[in-house]
N, C-alpha and C positions, 0 to 999 in steps of 0.2 A: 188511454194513452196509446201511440203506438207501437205494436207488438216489438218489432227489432227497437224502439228508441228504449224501452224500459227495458229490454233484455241486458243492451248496453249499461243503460242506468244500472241494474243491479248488477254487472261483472265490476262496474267501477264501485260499487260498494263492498261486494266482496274482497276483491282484490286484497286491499291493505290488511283484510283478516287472515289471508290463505296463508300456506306454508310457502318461505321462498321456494324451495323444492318444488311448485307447484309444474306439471306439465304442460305445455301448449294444448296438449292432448286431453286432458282435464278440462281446459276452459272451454274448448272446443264441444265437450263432452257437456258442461254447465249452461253454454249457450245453446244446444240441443234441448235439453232437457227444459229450461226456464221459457223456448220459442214455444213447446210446444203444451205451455201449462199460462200463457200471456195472451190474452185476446189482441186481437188485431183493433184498429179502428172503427172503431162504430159498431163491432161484432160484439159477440156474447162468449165469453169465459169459458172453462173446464165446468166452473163451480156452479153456472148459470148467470154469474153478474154481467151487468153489460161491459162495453169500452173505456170502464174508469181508471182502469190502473191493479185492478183485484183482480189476481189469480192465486192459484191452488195450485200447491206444491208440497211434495211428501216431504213428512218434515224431518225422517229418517234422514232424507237424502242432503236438506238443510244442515242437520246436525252433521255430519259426515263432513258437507263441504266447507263448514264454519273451524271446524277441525285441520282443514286442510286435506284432505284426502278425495274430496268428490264423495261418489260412492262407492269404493276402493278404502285399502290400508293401502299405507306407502310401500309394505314389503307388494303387493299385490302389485302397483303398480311399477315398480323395481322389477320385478318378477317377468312382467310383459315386456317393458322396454328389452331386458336381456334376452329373448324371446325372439322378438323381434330382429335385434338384431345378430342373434345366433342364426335366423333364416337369412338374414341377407349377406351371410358370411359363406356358408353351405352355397348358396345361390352361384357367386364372384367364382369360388374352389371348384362347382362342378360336383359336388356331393359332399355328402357327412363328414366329418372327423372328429375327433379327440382335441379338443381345442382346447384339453391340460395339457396334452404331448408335446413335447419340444421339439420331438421329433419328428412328428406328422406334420405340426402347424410350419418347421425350417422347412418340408417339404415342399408342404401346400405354395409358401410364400416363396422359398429362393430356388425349387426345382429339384430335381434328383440330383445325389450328389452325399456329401461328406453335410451332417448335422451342422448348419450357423446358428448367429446368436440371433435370437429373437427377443432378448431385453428391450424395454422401453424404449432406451435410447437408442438401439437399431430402428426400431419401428417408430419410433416417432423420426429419424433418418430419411425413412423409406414414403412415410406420409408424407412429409414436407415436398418429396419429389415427384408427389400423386400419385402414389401407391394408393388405392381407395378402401384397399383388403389389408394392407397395416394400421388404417385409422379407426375402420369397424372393429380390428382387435383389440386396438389400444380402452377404445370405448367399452368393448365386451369386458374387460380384464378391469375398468372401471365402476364398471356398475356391478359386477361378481364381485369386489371389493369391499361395494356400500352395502351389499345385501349382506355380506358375511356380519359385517359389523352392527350391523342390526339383528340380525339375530345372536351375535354376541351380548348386546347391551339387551335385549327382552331377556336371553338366560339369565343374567346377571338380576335383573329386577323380579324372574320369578323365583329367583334364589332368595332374592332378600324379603319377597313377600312370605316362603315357608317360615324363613329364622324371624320374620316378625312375627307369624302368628305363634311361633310356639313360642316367643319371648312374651309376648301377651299372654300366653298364657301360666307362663311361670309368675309373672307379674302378680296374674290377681289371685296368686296365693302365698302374699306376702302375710306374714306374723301381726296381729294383731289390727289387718286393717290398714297398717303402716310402709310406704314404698319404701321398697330398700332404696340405699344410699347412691346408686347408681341406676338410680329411676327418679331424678328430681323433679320437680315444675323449674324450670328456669326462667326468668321474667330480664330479659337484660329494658336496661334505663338506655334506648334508643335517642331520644337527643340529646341526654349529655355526652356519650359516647362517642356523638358523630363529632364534637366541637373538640373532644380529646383527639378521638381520631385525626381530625382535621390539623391542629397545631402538631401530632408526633411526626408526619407525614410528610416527605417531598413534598412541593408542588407539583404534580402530574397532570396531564393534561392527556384527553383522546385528537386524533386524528381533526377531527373539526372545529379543536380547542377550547373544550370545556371539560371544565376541571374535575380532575378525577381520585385526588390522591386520597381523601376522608374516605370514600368507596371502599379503595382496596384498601386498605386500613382494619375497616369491618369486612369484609371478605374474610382478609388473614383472622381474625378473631373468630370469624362463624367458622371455618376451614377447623382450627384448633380445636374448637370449642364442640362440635359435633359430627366433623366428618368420618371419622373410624370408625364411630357407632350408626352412622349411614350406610356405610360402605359393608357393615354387619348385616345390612337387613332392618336395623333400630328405627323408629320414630322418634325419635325424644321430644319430651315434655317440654317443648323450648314456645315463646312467645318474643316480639318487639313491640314493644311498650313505646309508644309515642306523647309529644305535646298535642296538645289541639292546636295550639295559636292562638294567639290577641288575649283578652281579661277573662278572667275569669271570679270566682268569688273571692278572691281574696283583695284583688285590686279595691273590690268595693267596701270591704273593712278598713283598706288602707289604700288608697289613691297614689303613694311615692311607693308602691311596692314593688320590686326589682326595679325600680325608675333610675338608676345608677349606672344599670348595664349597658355597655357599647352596641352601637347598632352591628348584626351580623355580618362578618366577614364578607365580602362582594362575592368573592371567587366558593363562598360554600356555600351560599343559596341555591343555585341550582343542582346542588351533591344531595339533596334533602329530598326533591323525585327520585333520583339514582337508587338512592338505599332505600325505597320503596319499593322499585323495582327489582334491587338485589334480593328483596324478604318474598318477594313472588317467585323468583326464580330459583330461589334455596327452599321454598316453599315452608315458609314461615310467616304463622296468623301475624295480621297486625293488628294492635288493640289500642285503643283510645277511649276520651269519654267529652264531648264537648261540657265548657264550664268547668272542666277540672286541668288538674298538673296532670303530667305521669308517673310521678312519687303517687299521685292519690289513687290511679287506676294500682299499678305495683301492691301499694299497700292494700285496697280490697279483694286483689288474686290471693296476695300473699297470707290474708288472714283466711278469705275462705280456704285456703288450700290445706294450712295449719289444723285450722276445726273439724278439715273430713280427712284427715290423716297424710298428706301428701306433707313429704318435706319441698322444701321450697330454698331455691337460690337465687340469689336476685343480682344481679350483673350490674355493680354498680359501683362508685365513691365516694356517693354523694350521704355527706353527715346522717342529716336527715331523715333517709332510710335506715339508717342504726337502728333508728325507732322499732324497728320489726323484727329485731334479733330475737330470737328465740330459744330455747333449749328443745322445747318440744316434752313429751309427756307420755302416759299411759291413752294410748288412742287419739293422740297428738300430732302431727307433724311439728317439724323442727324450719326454723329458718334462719339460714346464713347470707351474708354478705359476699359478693367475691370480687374484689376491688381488678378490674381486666390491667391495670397501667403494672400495678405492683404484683400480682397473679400470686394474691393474699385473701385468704378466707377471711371472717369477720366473724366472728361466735362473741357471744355475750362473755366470756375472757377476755377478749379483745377490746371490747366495749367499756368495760369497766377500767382493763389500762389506760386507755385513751383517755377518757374521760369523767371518771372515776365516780362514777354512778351506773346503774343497771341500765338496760334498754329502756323499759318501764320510765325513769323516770331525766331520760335523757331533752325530752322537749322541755322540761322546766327549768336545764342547764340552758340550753339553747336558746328558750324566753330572755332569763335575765343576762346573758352576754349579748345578743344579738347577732347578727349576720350581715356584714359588709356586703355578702354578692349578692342575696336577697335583700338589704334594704331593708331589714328588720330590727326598728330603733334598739329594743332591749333595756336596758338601764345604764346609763354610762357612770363609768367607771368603777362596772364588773364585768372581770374579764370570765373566760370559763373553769380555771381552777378554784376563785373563788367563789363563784356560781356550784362549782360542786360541792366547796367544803357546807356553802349554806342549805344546801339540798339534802345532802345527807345530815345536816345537825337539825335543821325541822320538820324535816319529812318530807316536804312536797312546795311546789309555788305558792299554793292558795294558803296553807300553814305557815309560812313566811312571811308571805304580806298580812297575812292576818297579826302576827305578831313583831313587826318592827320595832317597836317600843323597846324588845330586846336583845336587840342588834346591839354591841357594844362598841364597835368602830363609828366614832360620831359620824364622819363624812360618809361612811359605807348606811349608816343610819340614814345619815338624811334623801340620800342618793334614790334609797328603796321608796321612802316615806314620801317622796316628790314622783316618782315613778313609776305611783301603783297599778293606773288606770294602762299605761304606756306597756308594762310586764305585763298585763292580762291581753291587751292589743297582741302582744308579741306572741305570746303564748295560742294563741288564736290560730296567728300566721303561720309557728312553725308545727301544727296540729297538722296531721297524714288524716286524713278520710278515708274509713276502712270500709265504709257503708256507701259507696256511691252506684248508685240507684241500676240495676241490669239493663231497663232502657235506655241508659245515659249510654252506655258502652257498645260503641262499634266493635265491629270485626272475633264478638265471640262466636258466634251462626248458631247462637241458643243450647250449645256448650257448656254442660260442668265444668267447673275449673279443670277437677283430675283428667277429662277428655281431650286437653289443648297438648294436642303434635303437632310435629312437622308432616307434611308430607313424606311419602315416599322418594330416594333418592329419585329427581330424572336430570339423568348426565346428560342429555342434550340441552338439555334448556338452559342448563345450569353454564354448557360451556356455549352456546349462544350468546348468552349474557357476557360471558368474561370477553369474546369475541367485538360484541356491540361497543363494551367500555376501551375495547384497546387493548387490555391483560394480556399480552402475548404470553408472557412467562409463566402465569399463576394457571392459563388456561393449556398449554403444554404440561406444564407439571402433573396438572388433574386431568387431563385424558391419558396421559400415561399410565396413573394411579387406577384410573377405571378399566383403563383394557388391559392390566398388570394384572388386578385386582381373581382371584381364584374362589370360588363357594364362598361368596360375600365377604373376602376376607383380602382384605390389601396385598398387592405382589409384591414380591421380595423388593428391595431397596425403594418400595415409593410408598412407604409407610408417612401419613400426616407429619409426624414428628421428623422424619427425614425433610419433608419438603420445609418444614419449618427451619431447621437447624442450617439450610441452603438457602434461605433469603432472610438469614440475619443481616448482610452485606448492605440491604437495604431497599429502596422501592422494586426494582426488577422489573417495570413495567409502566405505560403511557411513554413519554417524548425519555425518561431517563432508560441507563443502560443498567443491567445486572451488578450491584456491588455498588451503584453511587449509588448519592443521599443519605437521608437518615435512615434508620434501623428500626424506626419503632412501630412498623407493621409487626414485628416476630415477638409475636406474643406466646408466651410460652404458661402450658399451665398442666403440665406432667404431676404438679402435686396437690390441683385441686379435682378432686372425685365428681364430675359432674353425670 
């Protein structure tokens, strides 16, 4: 190909990867470097190929520019711009100065004489009326700005990588093998969440009108949910648990399975990339298993985690996963429920009020009453108290049907005895898969369960993100809270629970104002130990 057409060609493929920050001076710098690593027409390459299209390029310098940086850091390149234009500042004056001085710089710029002001707003004054030596400074006092705060937020990140190594290591000398209570695996149930989210939620909308409000919904829940122990240095044990989409095995036990439910919301289909992109940019795995639910992934984290000692929370209100309730044991992990709408634990106490059987033997309630949202016949007319009492008086589904004969409620009799095949079907449906298969599973990156963190906080990405959705308020609040924030430890008044308790009022963000709408972003969970 031709040398400058494919140089072209690849500055337009890079482009949309670079940092918007990128400089003219960067590109400038990329089409140097790629002219002189691209054979020309008809010629022969760095590498010795001919005129095809094949050249050789250090891949240092690739990785670097895929980054955004060229070959350069941004502080690096930060560094020369102000460089730069600290010479051409010196140059205009006629020599050096102290360009922190107010007093030099009122000099250099308004003459000898009595100290002026040289604020912003004087110099941006003085620029507008082609002053050429108030706009270089306005720009100087700009980019010393960006650099200060970059080297703010790297101090802040290698603060929180000491308090994470040494919390790691208090970690792994926890008592019997078992994480403490405030080192979970947390597993939140990502698409039902989104749908709760969705219905608590204004209608929000960004800038080009697409709908935003389910977003920041889950924002407000991951903010509560682990930002304090971010902002500590923490990694926490946090995962989003997704659907796959379309059938899976159950549809082919039962063809009318969820076949009842209404087609998806118009306005939250496209909120379902968003909070994909939200778990990237809060840097959160996201895990799936094509052919399965995400109760079934849930439940095989949730059991492995149990078996190697890891207690386990599972972010969720969906019946169903009651099934996982655990106490936990002698070299056991433990696993609890934690309903986000009611910012309610679930322990097998819980379980048995509810529904007045054990965890253990909650899918043989749930058989024989069945499931309206899932489309799970059951046996009619048994509802789930009476589905307990029968549970607990024979022991189990299979011990019940096997003895019908002495069911004494003739209708309740006959109901079971017409229903057998229908309860076994059912029971099938509402069975969690605790065993689905490690290949099946995306997004572990060949991961033990106990190894699934989040990433390390990175506050730029994160308030990128809040920027890209619109979040005006949510992404003010948490750059405050970052550059508050002291030895990994939240500044005075921008504590999470502070920014919580200030948009209970409601959305605060997209097309509404602070204080409309609904409330039920502010989820609060001060009394559950994650």
């Amino acid at each position: 190909m031709n040398g400058i057409n494919g140089v072209n060609g690849i500055l337009r493929c890079l482009r949309p990867r670079l940092c918007p920050k990128t400089s003219p001076g960067l590109l400038r710098h990329l089409s140097s470097s790629l002219s002189s690593a691209v054979p020309s027409a008809g010629g022969t390459g760095g590498d010795g190929t001919g005129g095809d299209g094949y050249f050789n390029v250090d891949s240092e310098f690739y990785r670097k520019a895929n980054e955004g940086t060229g070959s350069r850091t941004y502080m690096e390149t930060l560094k020369e711009r102000q460089g730069v234009l600290e010479s051409e500042i010196f140059s205009i004056a006629g020599g050096p100065f102290n360009l922190n001085s107010r007093a030099q710089l009122s000099k250099v710029i308004h003459g000898s004489g009595p100290t002026q002001s040289v604020s912003k707003d004087s110099l941006d004054a003085m620029a507008g009326g082609g002053n050429p030596l108030a706009g270089k400074v306005l720009k100087y006092r700009e980019i010393t700005s960006q650099i200060k705060r970059v080297e703010q937020s790297e101090n802040r990140k290698a603060e929180r990588r000491i308090r994470s190594s040494n919390l790691a290591s208090k970690a792994a000398e926890g008592e019997n093998g078992v994480t403490t209570g405030r080192d979970p695996l947390v597993l939140i149930d990502s698409s039902a969440y989104i749908f709760r989210s969705y219905y608590a939620m204004p209608p929000l909308h960004r800038s080009d009108g697409t709908p935003t409000g389910a977003v920041l919904g889950f924002c407000n829940m991951l903010n509560k949910l682990v930002m304090e122990r971010l902002l500590r240095g923490e990694r926490p044990r946090l995962v989003m648990v997704f659907d796959c989409g379309g059938k899976n095995f159950r549809h082919e036990l039962y063809s009318e399975y969820k076949g009842n439910r209404p087609p998806c919301p118009v306005d939250l289909i496209p909120q379902f990339e968003l909070i994909k992109d939200m778990a990237s940019a809060y840097g959160v795995q996201r895990i799936l298993a094509e052919g399965y639910e995400a109760d079934d992934v849930i439940a095989t984290l949730a059991s492995r985690g149990v078996e190697r000692g890891v207690n386990v929370n599972v972010v969720s209100s969906d019946k169903d996963l009651m099934q996982l309730v655990d106490d936990g044991g002698e070299g056991r992990g433990s696993c609890v429920l934690i309903d986000p709408m009611k910012q309610k634990r679930v322990g097998v106490e819980q379980v048995v009020e509810k529904w007045g059987v054990t965890p253990d033997k909650l899918g043989d309630v749930l058989a024989l009453a069945g499931d309206t949202a899932d489309n799970v016949p059951g046996v009619k007319g048994i509802g789930p108290k009476i589905a307990s009492g029968l549970i607990n008086e024979y022991g189990g589904l299979e011990e019940l049907l096997e003895r019908t004969d002495e069911v004494k409620q003739n209708k309740r009799r006959e109901a079971l005895q017409g229903s057998i095949e229908t309860a076994r079907l059912s029971r099938q449906l509402v069975e969690l898969v605790r065993d689905v298969p490690t290949d099946k599973i995306e997004g572990m990156d060949n991961l033990e369960v106990e190894e699934l963190r989040m990433e390390e906080l990175d506050e730029d990405r994160l308030l990128n993100f809040y920027q890209e959705m619109g979040f005006r308020d949510i992404r003010r609040r948490m750059k405050n809270m970052f550059e508050g924030s002291v030895n990994g430890q939240p500044g005075a008044g921008s504590s999470v629970s502070n920014y919580v308790r200030k948009r209970r009022g409601g959305g605060g963000d997209g097309d509404g104002k602070e204080g409309e709408g609904g409330g039920g972003d502010a989820q609060k969970f001060d009394d559950v130990p994650f």
